[in-house]
MARLUMKOL-620021 format. One record per residue (C-alpha): x, y, z; chain. Coordinates in Angstrom, 2 decimals, always signed. Each point is the difference from the previous one (the first is absolute). Layout:
BEGIN
ATOM      px      py      pz chain
ATOM       X       Y       Z     A
...
This chain:
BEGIN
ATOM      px      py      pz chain
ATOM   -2.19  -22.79  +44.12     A
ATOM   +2.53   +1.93   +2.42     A
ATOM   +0.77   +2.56   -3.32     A
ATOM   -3.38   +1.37   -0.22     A
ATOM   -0.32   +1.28   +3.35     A
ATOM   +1.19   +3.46   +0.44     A
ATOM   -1.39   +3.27   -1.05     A
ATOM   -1.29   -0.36   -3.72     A
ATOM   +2.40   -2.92   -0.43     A
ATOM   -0.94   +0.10   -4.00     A
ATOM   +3.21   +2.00   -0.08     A
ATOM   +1.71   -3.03   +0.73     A
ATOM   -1.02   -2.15   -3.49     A
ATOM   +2.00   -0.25   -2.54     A
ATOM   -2.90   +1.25   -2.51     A
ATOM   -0.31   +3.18   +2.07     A
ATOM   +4.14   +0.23   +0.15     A
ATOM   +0.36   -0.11   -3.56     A
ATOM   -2.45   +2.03   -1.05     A
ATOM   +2.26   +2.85   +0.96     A
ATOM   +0.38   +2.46   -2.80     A
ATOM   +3.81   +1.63   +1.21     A
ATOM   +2.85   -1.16   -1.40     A
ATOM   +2.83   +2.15   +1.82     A
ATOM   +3.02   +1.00   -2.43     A
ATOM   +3.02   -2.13   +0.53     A
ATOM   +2.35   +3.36   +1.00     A
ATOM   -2.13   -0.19   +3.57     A
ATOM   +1.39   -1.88   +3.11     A
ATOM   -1.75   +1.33   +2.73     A
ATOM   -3.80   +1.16   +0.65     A
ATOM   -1.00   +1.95   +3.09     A
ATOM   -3.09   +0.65   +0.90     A
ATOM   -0.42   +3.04   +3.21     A
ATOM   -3.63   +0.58   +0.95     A
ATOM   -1.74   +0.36   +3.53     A
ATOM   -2.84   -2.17   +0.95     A
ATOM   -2.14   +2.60   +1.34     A
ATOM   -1.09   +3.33   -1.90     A
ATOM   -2.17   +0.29   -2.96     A
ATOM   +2.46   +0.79   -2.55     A
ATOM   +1.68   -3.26   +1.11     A
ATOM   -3.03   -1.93   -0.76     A
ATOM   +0.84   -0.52   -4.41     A
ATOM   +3.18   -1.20   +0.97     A
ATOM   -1.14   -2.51   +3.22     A
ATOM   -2.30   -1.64   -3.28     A
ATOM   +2.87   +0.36   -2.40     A
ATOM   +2.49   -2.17   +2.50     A
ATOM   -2.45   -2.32   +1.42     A
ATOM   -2.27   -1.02   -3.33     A
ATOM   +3.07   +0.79   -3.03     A
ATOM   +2.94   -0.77   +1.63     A
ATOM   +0.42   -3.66   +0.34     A
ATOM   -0.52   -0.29   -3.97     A
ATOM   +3.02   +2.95   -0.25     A
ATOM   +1.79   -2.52   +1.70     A
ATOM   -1.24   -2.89   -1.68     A
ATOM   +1.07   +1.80   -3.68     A
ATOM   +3.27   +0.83   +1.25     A
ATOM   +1.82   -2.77   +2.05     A
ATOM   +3.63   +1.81   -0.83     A
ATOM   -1.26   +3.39   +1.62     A
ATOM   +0.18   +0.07   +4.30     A
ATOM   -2.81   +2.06   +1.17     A
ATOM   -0.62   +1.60   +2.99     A
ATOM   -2.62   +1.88   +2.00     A
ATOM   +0.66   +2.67   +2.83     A
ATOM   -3.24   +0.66   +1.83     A
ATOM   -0.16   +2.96   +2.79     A
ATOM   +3.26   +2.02   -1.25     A
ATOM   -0.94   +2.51   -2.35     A
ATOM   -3.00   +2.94   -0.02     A
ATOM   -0.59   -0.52   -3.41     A
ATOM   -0.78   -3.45   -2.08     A
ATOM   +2.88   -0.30   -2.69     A
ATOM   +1.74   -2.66   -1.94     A
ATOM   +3.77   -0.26   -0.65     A
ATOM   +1.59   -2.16   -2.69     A
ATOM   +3.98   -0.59   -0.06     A
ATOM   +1.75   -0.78   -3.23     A
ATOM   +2.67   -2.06   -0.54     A
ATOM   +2.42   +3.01   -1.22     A
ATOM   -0.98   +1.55   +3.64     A
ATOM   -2.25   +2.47   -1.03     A
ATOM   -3.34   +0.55   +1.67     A
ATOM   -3.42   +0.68   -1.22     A
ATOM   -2.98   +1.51   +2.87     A
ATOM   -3.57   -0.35   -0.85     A
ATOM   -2.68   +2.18   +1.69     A
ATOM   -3.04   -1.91   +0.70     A
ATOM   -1.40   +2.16   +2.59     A
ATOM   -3.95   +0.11   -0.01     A
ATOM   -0.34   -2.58   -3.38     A
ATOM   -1.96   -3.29   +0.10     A
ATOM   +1.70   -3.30   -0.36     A
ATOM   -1.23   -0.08   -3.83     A
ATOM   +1.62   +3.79   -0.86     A
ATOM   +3.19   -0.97   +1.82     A
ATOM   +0.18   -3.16   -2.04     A
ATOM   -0.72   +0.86   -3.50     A
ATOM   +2.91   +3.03   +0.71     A
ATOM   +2.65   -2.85   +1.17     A
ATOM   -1.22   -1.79   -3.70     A
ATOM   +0.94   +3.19   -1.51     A
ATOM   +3.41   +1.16   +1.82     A
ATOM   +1.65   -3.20   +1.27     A
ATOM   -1.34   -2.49   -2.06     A
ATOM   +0.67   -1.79   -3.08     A
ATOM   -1.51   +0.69   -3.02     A
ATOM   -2.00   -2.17   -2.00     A
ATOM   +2.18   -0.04   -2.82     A
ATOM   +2.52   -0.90   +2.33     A
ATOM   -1.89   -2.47   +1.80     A
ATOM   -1.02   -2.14   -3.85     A
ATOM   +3.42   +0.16   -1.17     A
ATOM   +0.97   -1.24   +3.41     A
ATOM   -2.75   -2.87   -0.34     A
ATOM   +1.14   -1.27   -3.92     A
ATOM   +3.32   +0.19   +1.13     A
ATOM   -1.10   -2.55   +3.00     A
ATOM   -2.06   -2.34   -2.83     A
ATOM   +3.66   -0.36   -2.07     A
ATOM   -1.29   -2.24   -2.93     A
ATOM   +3.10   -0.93   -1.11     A
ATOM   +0.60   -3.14   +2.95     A
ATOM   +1.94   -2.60   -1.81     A
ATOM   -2.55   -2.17   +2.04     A
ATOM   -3.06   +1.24   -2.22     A
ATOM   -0.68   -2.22   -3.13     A
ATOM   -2.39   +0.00   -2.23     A
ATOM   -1.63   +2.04   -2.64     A
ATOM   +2.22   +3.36   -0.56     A
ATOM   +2.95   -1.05   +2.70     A
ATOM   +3.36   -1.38   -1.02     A
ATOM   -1.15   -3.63   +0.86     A
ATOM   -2.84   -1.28   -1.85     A
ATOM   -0.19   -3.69   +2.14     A
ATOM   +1.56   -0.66   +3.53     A
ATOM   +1.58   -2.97   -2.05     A
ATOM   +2.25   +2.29   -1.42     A
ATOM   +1.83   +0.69   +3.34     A
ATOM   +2.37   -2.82   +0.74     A
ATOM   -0.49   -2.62   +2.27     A
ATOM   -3.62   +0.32   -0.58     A
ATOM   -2.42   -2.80   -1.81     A
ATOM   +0.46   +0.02   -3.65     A
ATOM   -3.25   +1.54   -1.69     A
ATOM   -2.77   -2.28   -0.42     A
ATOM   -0.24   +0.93   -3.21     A
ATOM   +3.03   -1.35   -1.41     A
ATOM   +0.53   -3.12   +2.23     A
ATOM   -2.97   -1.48   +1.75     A
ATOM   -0.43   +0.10   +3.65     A
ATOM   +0.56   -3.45   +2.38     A
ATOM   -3.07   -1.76   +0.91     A
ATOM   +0.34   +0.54   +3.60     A
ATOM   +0.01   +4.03   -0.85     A
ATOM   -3.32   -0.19   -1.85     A
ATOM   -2.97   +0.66   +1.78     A
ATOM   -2.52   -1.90   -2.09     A
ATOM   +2.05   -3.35   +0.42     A
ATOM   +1.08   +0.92   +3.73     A
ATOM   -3.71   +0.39   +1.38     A
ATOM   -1.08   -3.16   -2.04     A
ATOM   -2.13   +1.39   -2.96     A
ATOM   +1.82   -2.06   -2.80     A
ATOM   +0.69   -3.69   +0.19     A
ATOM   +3.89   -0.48   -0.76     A
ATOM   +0.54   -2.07   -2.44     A
């Protein structure tokens, strides 16, 4: 398979991608990443963009991130809001876990925010739904549908017990 050849190509599943854990808030636009790729305090943010950043990405399809490698003395990361306003992290000599867990914390949704955000997405009250406790108890009660079975019985043809020839028709 051509997609798992690479270095560690797991970070190219889909199980791996969403198992990301940072949701970015939806005031960010832009993500820059500046980091060198020699020099030991480098070395948490080398991990951080090679092993965390395709799920960032993954999470956030709206936000355009980018990485500038070889420009800066000292690892940082930059987030631009939509108002224009800026916001510089430090990650200078942290591992790719510290550097992570503090872009939860500062540009990342919450996880109230995130559960409101996910019952808002399940919206339970689709006119589609029918059944017990939605507006429809049958699909028969939407027009141009069958009438219920219950009150006029089905056509022959429809049934499956004289379609697939387990009663003799009288």
């Amino acid at each position: 398979m051509p997609f798992m050849k690479g270095p560690a190509p797991i970070r190219r599943t889909i199980k791996y991608l969403e198992a990301g854990r940072l949701y970015l808030k939806d005031q960010i636009k832009i993500l820059t990443i500046n980091y060198n790729m020699k020099g030991d305090s480098h070395q948490g943010t080398r991990d951080f963009v090679f092993w965390l950043l395709p799920q960032i990405q993954y999470k956030n399809p709206q936000v355009q991130i980018s990485t500038f490698k070889n420009m800066s003395p000292t690892p940082f990361i930059r987030a631009f809001y939509n108002t224009g306003d800026q916001m510089l992290v430090d990650v200078d000599g942290k591992s790719k876990e510290e550097i992570y867990e503090h872009l939860i914390k500062v540009i990342g949704k919450s996880d109230t925010v995130l559960k409101a955000e996910s019952l808002s997405r399940e919206k339970k009250d689709n006119p589609a739904n029918f059944g017990v406790g939605c507006d429809r108890h049958c699909i028969c009660e939407i027009s141009g549908q069958i009438p219920c079975p219950s009150t006029c019985p089905l056509p022959k043809h429809m049934r499956g017990k004289y379609k697939y020839g387990k009663v003799v028709e009288d």
